[in-house]
Every structure is written in structure tokens, then in C-alpha cells.
N, C-alpha and C positions, 0 to 999 in steps of 0.2 A: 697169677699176679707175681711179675717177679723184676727184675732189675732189668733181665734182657728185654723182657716186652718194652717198658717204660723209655729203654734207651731206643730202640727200634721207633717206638712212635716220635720221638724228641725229634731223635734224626729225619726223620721222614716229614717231619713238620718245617725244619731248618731246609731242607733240599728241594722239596716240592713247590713249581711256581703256582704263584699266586693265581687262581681261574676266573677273578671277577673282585665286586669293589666286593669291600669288607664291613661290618656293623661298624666299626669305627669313622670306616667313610661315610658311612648311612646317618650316625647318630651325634659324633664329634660335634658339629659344628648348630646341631642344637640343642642340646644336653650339656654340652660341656661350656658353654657362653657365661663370659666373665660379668652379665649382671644378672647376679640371684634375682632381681624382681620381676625377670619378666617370666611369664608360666608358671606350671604346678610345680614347688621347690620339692616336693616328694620325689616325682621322676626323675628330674636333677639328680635328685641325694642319690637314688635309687642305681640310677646308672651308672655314678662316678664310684658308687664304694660297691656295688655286687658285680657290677660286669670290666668297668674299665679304671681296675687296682694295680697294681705292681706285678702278680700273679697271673691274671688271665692275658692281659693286653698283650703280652707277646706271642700266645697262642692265636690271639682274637685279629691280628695283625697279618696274622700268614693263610687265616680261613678266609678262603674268599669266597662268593655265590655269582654262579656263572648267571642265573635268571637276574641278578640286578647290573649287566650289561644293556640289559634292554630299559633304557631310559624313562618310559613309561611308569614300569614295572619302582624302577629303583622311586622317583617320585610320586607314586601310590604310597610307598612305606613311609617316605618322610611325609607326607600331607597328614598320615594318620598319626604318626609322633606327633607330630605337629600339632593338631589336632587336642590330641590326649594332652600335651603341656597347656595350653591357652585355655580352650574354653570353660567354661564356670560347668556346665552340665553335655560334655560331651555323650555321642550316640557311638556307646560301646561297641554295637555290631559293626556299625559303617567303618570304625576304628581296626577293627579286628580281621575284616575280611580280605586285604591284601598278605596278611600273614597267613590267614587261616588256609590261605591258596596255596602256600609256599608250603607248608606244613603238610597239607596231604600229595607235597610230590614227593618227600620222605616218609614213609610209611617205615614205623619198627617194630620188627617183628617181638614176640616174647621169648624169654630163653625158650628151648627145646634142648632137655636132658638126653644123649644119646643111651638108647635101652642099652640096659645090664644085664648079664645072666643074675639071680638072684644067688645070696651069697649063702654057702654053705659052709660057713666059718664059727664054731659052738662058741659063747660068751657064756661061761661058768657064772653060778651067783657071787660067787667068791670076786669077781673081776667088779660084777654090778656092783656090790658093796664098796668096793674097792675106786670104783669112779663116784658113786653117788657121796661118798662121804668127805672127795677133793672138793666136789662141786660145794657143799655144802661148807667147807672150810671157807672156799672163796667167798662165798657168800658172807659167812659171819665175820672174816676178817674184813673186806670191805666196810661194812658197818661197823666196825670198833678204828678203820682209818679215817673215813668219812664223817661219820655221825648218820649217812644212809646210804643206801646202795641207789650209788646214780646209773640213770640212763644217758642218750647222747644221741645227738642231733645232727645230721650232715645234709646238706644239698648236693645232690646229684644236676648237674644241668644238662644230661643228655636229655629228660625229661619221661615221661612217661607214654609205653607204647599205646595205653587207651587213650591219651588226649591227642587228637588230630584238628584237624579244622572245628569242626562241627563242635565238639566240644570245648572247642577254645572260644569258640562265640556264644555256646552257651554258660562258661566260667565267667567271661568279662559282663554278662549281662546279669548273672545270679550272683557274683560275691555284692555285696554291699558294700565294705569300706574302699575308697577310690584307692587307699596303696594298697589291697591288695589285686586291686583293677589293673594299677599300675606295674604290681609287680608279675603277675600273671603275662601281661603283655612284653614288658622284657625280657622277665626267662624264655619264654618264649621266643622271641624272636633271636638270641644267641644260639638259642637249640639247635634254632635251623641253618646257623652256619658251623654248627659243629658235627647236625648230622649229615653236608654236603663235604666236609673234609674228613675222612675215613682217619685220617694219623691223628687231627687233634680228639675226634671222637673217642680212639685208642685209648689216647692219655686220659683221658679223665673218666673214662667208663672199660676198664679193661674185662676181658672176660671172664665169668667165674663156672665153678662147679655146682650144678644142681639150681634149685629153681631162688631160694632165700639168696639175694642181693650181699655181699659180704661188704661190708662199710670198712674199707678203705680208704676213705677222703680224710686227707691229714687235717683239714677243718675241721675239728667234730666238738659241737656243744654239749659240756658238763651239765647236765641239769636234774631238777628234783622237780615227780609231780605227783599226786595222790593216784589216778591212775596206776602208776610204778611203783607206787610203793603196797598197794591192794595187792597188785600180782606178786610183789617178793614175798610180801606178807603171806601167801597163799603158798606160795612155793615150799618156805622157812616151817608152816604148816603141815606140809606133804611130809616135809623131812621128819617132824614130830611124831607124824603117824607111823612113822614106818620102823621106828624103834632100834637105829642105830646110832641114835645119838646119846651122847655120854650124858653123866648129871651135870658139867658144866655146860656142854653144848646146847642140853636143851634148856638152862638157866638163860644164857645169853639169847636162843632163837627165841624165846619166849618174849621174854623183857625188848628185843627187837622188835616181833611184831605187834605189842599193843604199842610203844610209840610211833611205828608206821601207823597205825588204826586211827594214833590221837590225830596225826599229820592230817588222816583222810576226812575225820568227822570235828575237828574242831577249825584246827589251822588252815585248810582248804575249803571252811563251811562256807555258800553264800545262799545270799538271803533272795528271793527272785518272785513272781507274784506270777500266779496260775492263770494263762490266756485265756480260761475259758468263765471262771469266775472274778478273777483279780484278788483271791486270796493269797497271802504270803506263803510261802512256802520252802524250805531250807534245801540247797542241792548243793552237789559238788565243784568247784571249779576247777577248769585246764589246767590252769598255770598261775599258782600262787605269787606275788609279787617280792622282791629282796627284802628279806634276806632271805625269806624262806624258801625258796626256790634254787636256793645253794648256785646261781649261775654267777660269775665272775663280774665284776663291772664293764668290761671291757664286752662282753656278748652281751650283757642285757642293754647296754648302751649301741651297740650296732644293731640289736633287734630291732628298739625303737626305732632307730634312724631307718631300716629298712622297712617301718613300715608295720613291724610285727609286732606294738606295744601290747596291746588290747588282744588280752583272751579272754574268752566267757565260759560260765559252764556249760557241761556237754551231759547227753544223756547217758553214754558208756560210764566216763569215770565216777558218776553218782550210784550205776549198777553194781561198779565193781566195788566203788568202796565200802558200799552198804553189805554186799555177799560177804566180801573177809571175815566185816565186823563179825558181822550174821554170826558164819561160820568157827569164828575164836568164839563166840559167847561171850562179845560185849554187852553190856548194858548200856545204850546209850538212850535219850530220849527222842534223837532223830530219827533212830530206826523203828520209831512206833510210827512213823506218817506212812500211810497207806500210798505206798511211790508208786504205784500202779495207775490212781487219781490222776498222778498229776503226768504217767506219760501216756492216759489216756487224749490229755486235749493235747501229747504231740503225735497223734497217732492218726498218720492216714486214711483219708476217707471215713474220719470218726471226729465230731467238732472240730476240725482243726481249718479253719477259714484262715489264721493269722499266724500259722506257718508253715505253708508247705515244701516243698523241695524245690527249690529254685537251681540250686548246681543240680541238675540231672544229667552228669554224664555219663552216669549208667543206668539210660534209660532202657537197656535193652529186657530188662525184669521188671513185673508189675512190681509198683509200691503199695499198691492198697494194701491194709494193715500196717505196713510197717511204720515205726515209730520214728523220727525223725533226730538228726545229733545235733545240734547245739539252740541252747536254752538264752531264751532274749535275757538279758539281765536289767535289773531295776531300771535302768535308763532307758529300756528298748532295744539296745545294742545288741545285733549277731553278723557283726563283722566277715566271716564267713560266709554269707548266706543258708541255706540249709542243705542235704542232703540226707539218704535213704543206703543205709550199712548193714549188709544181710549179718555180719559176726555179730555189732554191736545189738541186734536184738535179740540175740542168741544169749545174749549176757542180761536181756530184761527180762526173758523166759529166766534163765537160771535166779535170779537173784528174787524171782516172783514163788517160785516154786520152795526156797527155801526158807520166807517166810508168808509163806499159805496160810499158817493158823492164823501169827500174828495180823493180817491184811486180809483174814478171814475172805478169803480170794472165790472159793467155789460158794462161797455162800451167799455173796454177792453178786446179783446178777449181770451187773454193768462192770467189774472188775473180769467178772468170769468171760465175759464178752470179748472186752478187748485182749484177754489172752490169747483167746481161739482167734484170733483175727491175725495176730502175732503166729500162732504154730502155720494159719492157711496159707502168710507170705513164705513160711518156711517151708511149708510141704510142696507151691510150685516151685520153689527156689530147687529141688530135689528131683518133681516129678519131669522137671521140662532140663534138668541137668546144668541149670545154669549156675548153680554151686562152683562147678569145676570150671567155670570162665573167670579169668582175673576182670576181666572186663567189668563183669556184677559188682565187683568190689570197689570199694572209697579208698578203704582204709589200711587193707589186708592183704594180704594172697588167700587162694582154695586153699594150702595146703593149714594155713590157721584154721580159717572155718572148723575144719575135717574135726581139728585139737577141742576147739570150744563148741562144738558140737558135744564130743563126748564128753567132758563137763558139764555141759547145761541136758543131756540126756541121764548119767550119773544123779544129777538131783531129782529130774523127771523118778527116778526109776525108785529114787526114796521116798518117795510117796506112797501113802496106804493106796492100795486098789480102788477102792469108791473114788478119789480123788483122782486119781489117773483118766477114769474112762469117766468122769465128768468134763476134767479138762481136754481130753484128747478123745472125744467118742470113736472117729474115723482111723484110728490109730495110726495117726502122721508119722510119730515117732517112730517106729518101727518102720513103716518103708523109707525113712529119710536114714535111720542107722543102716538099715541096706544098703541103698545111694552109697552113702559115705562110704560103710568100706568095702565095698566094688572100687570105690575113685582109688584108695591109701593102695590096698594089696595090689589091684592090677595097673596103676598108671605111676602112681607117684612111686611106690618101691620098684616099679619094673625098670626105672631109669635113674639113673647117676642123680647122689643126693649127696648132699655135704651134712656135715652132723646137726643143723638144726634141721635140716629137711628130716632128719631121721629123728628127733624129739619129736618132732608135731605128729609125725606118724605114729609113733611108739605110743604117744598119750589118746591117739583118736581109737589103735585099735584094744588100747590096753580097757581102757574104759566103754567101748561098747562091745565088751565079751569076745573079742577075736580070739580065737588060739594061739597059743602060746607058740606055737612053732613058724606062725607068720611075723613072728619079732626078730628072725635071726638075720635081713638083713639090717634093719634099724637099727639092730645092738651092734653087731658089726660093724657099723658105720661108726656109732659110737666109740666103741674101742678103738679104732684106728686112729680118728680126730683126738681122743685123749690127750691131751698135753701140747698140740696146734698153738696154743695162746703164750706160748715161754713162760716163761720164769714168773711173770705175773698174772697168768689165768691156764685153768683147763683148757678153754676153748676162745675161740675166735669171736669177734664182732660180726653178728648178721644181720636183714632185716628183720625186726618185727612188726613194726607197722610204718604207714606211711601216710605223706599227702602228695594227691596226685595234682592240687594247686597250692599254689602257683608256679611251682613244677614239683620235681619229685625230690620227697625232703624223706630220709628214712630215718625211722627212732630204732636204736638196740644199744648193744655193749657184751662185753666180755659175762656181765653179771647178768646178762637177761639172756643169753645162750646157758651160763651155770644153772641158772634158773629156773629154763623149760626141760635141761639134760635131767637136773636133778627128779622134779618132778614125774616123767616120763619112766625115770627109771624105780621110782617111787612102786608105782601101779602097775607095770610090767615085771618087777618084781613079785607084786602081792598076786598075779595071774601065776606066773613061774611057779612059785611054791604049792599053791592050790595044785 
């Protein structure tokens, strides 16, 4: 990423003739009609502020599609806008299939990291100390500029290599709210003139190093979510543990993480009624509403208008907030409800008649067992439709496992149940190697899994014996720690990794016992990116998660790379000295 590529693609966009009509010729003259009453004003909105702004339109202007020469073809797409604006209950498929056509004749491939020799470069502890206690400054000083350490939001529109046809008509059929029907089907369809013009592609999706996505898009949303603040909170933790923090430092990392903790279990609590019984029951929500959600007026106002007002809670950010707590040794009264209960009735092929996976576009892994991510709220509302996230029940293993007494888990027969239902999605997820397909994933990349694998193996592994081979009789864990790092040592370190690729490795082999001597190129990598982020951070902005609708929206920051380095280097340190 650098100034020549960026000027190279402009140019190349400014010189190159036009091959065909363009989304603007496609959409202008029904999308952009001077009376708002007639059609769905969402779409409208939808089109004029996310695709045809100040920004794109001159891009969008010069990409043309040689398949909408052929006249047919070009009035299939508008019938189906068409369509999508007017009707009261349009038929999503019928809607979707002249794109979904267009879509699988761009096929895109996923990075491929060219192989490395593995790096023979010594990292002194002296150095680890020496980066992990930068990271850790970032850290605390963000939270005394802030009041918390934000994350940040960017849309990508080149769009994502696993959504193609198939799954764009399974997306429009499975999400529920109509914007995000709507907006699923417009990113969508600029995709596909941007991934028929290779220069404007350039520009907005340049190429990078290693497999984590570096977030680059000068767009990027400030924001605050319990989620983010469980993992800094764990992070600020790690650092605690590892005892090079001064008495001021860990005064303030301290006092940070119980008001992250308060954010997750009070200010983020919502209140939501159990599908299988209609009992009430207390969970986390996505995305707290202003002020608390720290976003600007100006994005949480174009949120809305695009359609993204409404979040509900999810199953991950209630795992993770309850683990932190767990793990500081709050005393909250939320963390006495046996959360297991209640993600029994979301859990596949176990009472779960009223919600199953509706967005299955990674249907290529069984779901039986797994538990399902977002939680209908009081009104019924899951805007999203549902989905099946192999990391995020990796995170209902971990946070089951750390309060086992409390949820008296093996002692319970229908608790104990649905866990082993939980480790058996895990164990194909391993045995049939679909771990290592980005495709399996919602949310993630493999190369996370690998990370919160060794976390949620880590809590596995603190457990008395009796409890272990009650929960795991078949011993999953162990041949999935296998799996795992067969994947880290021989694929992901074997090939070109930028510095988060090398935390998430560093934490999956630190934590399931690898040798110390397969960290040296991870720490390597480490050291070299040190100070990548200027003047205001260690390191650079990457992916940490994602959604892959209604295109590809990536969450990270400068503080969630400090975040995963610190950590990482936390526990490959405590391997090192042993």
C-alpha cells in the first residue's frame, strides 16, 4: 500500500475506456427519481448515500460491465431493482438471481501468502519486554484519552471471496430486515462492477502482506462495544499477569478493567425471554445505543439511514463478557444464571425449532451442535437472520468451562450434554480440516480460531481430571490441539505473515504447549513491525473480525493489534522462561 500503487490505479481508471453500461446507467434513473413516494425509500436512501456519494460516483462512472451490453441481461437487473423498490413482499430469490449470475463469473480467489524460509532471527526477552510494555502504554494511554479503548468499523466493497451466487441468494432469503435485504443486494451488485474493472478494484482493495486484511479505508467508524471492551479487558489482564507492570500501571490497568466489566454486565445488559421456555433472561447486547456506544453523530446517523439502526444481542459478546468478568473475579449477580440453559434452546439440533440458521453460507460444515449467534430480543427482532460461527462457540466452551462449579455443568445432565454436542461440532470442525477453510467461518479468519482455540483449550486444561474426561471422554481436545498446530507451524508460519498474523500464531502455539523454538518466526515478525503505526501506535490497523453481509465490513484498530501483540507476547514469554 503505498502512493505509487494508489496513483497507478487513479490513472488507470482516468485512461481506460469504458467496456459497457455502468451501475449508474443501471440504477440512476430508478433509484435516484425526484419523488420519494414511489418505492421502498430505504433503497433509495441506500443507493444515494453508500454507492452514489461525491467519492465513489467517479470511480462508479468509469467501471463498466461488458455482460450489460447484451440488453436482456441489462433489463433482468433493472426488473429486479425494480422489483426490490415496489413490491410490499418481494421474492428475494427471483430478485437476486440475475446478479447472483453476474457474481459467479467473478470468482475471488483468497489471499495466498507466498511460502517463506522460516526465520532464523533470535528475539531476546529483553526485546519482548521491551515491545510488550509499548503495547501496554498504548493501551492505557488510549483509555485515559478516550474514557475506552475503541475499535473501528470500515466497509470493504470488493466484497467477500466466499459470498458468490449461491450465497447471495441464500443471504437475501435468510437476513430478515428488508434494509438489510436491501443493502446485501446493492453491495453486491457494485462488487460486481468493480471486480470486472481490475484499476478501480486496485483502488479500493490494494494488496497486502499475509493473510489479516489491513484496514486501510480512510472511512473507519470510532466505536464502543462490550464485546471490545471484554477482550481489552482480558488483554489489560494478561498484562497484570505477567508482572511488568509498575504500581501505577497496574493501578490504572486495574481500575480500567472493572469499568470495561461494568460497560459489559450493567450498561450493555439486555433483558430477552428464553425460546424454549419464555423465561426472562439477562444477555449482552452488540451495540449499545448513544451515548454509550461512544460513535459520533454523524455515523450513528448514516448508520441509521443505511439501514443499520437495530442491533440485538449475540451469543459471542454475552460469552465473552461473562469470561472477563469470570476471570477478574467480579461478583456480579448475572454471572450466577446458568448461560449454558439458555444457549442450550440456541443450539442446533437440540429444541431449537424457532431459530435455526437461516444465512447458511457456510454450509459447507455440519452445524449439529453448534449454537447459533444472535439472540431474538423482547420484540422478536433478529434483523440479521441466524448463523453457525465455529470461533464463537469456542468462546461458549471457554466461558462454560470457567464457571463449571458455579453452573455445576458435569453435574448436570442436560448442561453436560449440550457441551459434548458443542466439543463434537468442534472435533469435525478438526477431523475433516475445515477449521483451515476461511469459507467455514462467519466471522473470522482460521488463523483466529487457531488463537481462541488455545484460550478456550487453556481453560479446558484447568480443570480437575474427573471433569476433563467427563466432559471430553473421546479426547476431542487433544486431537483438535493437534490439528491446530499442524495448521500455525506448517502453513501459516511457513508463508509471509504481517504482525497480527504473527500474534494469533504466537497465542495458539504459546497456549497449547508448542516449543519455544517454533515462536522465532512469529517474534520476528513481531520485532520487525514494531513501531509500523508512527507516532501514535506500535502497530498498524488489521482485521479482526468481520461480516461477510451485506458485504465485507472489517472490525480492528491500532489498539486491537496492541492488544492481541501484547497478549501473545504475554504467554510466549511465560513458555520462554520455563
Amino acid at each position: 500500500m503505498n502512493l505509487r500503487h494508489f496513483a497507478h490505479a487513479a490513472y488507470g481508471i482516468v485512461t481506460t475506456e469504458r467496456v459497457g453500461p455502468t451501475i449508474l446507467d443501471l440504477c440512476d434513473e430508478l433509484l435516484l427519481m425526484p419523488s420519494p413516494s414511489v418505492g421502498n425509500a430505504h433503497l433509495r436512501r441506500f443507493y444515494k448515500t453508500a454507492l452514489s456519494n461525491v467519492a465513489l460516483r467517479p470511480i462508479l462512472h468509469r467501471a463498466g460491465l461488458p455482460q450489460l451490453r447484451d440488453e436482456t441481461r441489462f433489463r433482468a437487473l433493472q426488473g429486479a431493482l425494480r422489483a426490490a423498490r415496489d413490491e410490499a413482499s418481494p421474492d428475494w430469490r427471483s430478485i437476486g438471481r440475475p446478479l447472483a449470475d453476474l457474481l459467479d463469473e467473478f470468482p475471488q480467489p483468497h489471499p495466498k501468502p507466498p511460502s517463506v524460509p522460516a526465520s532464523a532471527e533470535p528475539v531476546s526477552l529483553k526485546r519482548v519486554d521491551e515491545i510488550l510494555q509499548g503495547c501496554a502504554a498504548h493501551l492505557l494511554g488510549s483509555y485515559r484519552a478516550n474514557g475506552f479503548i475503541p475499535a473501528y468499523a470500515a466497509f470493504n466493497f470488493i466484497g467477500d471471496p466466499d459470498v458468490r451466487g449461491r450465497e447471495l441468494l441464500v443471504a437475501l432469503d435468510g437476513l430478515n430486515a428488508r434494509t438489510y435485504k436491501n443493502a446485501t443486494l446493492l453491495f453486491n451488485l457494485a462488487r460486481v462492477f468493480f471486480l470486472a474493472n481490475p484499476h478501480a478494484a486496485a483502488l479500493i482493495n490494494p494488496p497486502w502482506r499475509g493473510l489479516a486484511e489491513p484496514m486501510w479505508a480512510p472511512a473507519q467508524i470510532r466505536h464502543r462495544a462490550a464485546y471490545y471492551d471484554a477482550f481489552f479487558a482480558e488483554a489489560l489482564m494478561d498484562y497484570l499477569d505477567s508482572g511488568l507492570a509498575s504500581p501505577g500501571a497496574a493501578t490504572s490497568a486495574r481500575g480500567a478493567i472493572r469499568r470495561m466489566i461494568e460497560f459489559c454486565l450493567d450498561t450493555s445488559r439486555e433483558r430477552v425471554r428464553m425460546p424454549n421456555n419464555g423465561k426472562d433472561f439477562d444477555v449482552i447486547t452488540a451495540l449499545v445505543p448513544p451515548p454509550h456506544c461512544r460513535m459520533s453523530r454523524f455515523y450513528w446517523k448514516l448508520k441509521s439511514d443505511l439501514g443499520f439502526g437495530l442491533y440485538v444481542p449475540d451469543c459471542d459478546t454475552t460469552a465473552c463478557s461473562f469470561s472477563a468478568a469470570t476471570r477478574f473475579g467480579a461478583k456480579h449477580p448475572l454471572l450466577d444464571q446458568p448461560l449454558l440453559d439458555f444457549y442450550t434452546a440456541y443450539q442446533l439440533g437440540h429444541q431449537n425449532d424457532h431459530h435455526p440458521a437461516t444465512v447458511s453460507i457456510n454450509d459447507n460444515i455440519d452445524f449439529d451442535g453448534g449454537v447459533v449467534t444472535w439472540i431474538a430480543n423482547l420484540a422478536g427482532e433478529k434483523p440479521f437472520g441466524n448463523d453457525v460461527d465455529p470461533t464463537l462457540n469456542l468462546d461458549v466452551l471457554e466461558v462454560s468451562f470457567r464457571n463449571h462449579e458455579r453452573w455445576q455443568i458435569v453435574e448436570n445432565p442436560r448442561r453436560l450434554d449440550t457441551l459434548r454436542r458443542i466439543i463434537r461440532f468442534q472435533d469435525r470442525l478438526a477431523d475433516t480440516g475445515a477449521f483451515a477453510n476461511p469459507r467455514s467461518h462467519i466471522y473470522y479468519l482460521p488463523e483466529l480460531y487457531c488463537a481462541y482455540f488455545g484460550r478456550c483449550y487453556e481453560a479446558f486444561r484447568a480443570l480437575p481430571e474427573p471433569k476433563r474426561k467427563a466432559i471430553d471422554p473421546a479426547g476431542s481436545f487433544e486431537m483438535i490441539r493437534r490439528q491446530v498446530l499442524a495448521y500455525v507451524q506448517d502453513e501459516l508460519l511457513a508463508a509471509e505473515i504481517n504482525v497480527f498474523d504473527a500474534a494469533l500464531a504466537l497465542l495458539a502455539l504459546a497456549k497449547l504447549g508448542a516449543e519455544p523454538a517454533s515462536f522465532a518466526p512469529a517474534l520476528a515478525c513481531v520485532d520487525r513491525s514494531f513501531g509500523e503505526g508512527g507516532r501514535r501506535a506500535p502497530f498498524k490497523a488489521y482485521e479482526w473480525n468481520k461480516m461477510k453481509t451485506p458485504t465485507r465490513i472489517l472490525v480492528g484498530g491500532p489498539e486491537v493489534t496492541s492488544a492481541f501483540v501484547l497478549s501473545a507476547l504475554v504467554h510466549a514469554r511465560k513458555r520462554m522462561k520455563k
